[in-house]
C-alpha positions as semicolon CSV with decimal commas, in nm:
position;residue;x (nm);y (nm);z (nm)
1;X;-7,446;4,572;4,786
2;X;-7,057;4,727;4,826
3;X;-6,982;4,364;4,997
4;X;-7,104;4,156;4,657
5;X;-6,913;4,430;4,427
6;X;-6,589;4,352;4,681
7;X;-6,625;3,993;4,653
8;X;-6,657;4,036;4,260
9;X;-6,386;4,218;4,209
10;X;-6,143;4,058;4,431
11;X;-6,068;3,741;4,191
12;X;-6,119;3,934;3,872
13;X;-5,793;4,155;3,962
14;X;-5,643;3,859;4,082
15;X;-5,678;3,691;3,830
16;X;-5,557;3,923;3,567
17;X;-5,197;3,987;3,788
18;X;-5,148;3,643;3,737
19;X;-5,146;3,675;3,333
20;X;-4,957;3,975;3,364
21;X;-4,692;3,762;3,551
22;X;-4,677;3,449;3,316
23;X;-4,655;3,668;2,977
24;X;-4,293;3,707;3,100
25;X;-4,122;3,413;3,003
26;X;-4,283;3,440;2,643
27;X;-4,097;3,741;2,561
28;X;-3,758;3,533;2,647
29;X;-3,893;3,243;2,422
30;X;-3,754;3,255;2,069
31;X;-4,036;3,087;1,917
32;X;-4,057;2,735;1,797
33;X;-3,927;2,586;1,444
34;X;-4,317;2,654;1,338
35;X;-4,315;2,975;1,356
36;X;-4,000;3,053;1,190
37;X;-4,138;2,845;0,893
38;X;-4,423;3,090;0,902
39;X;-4,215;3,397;0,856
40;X;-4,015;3,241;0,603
41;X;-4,287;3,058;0,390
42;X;-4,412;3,438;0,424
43;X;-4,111;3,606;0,299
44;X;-4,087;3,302;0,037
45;X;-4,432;3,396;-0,078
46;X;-4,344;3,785;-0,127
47;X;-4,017;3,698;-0,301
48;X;-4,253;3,478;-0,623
49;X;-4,482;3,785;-0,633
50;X;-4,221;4,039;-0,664
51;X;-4,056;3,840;-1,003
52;X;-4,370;3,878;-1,161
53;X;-4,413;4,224;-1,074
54;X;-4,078;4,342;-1,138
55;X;-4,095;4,129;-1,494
56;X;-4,391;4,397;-1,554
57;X;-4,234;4,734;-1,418
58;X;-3,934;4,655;-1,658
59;X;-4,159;4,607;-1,946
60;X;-4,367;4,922;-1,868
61;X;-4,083;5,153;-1,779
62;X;-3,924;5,051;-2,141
63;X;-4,251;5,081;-2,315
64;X;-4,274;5,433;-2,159
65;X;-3,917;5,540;-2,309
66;X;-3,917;5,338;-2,617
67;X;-3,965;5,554;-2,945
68;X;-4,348;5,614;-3,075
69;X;-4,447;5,389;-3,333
70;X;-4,570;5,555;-3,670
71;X;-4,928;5,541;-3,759
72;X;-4,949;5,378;-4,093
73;X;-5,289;5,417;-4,352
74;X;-5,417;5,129;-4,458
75;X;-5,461;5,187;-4,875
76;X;-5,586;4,982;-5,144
77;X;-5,379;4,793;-5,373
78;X;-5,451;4,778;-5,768
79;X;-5,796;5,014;-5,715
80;X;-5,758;5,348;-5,859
């Protein structure tokens, strides 16, 4: 029984140096034009949400320090 468990986990460390060996040269890679499109089409679609959102921040913020309207009662004109 310790002989099968051996034999089984002989290739299944070996085979999991060997991705530990070829995930070097990825961290030299700079990435392809792909995936720098990705991060900017990203950061392009964050930019057109924050307009929007800043658009309503100004509004609200001058809402907030705006004077107070007056109430006004509605009366009837020509009944006495």
């Amino acid at each position: 029984m310790k002989t099968r468990i051996v034999h089984f986990l002989i290739p299944l460390l070996g085979g999991s140096a060997t991705s530990a060996f070829a995930a070097d040269s990825a961290l030299t890679d700079g990435g392809g034009p792909l995936i720098w499109f990705f991060i900017g089409f990203g950061a392009l679609v964050l930019m057109v949400q924050a307009v929007p959102a800043l658009v309503m921040l100004y509004s609200m913020i001058k809402a907030l320090f705006s004077p107070s309207e007056e109430v006004k009662t509605a009366t009837a004109a020509g009944h006495k």
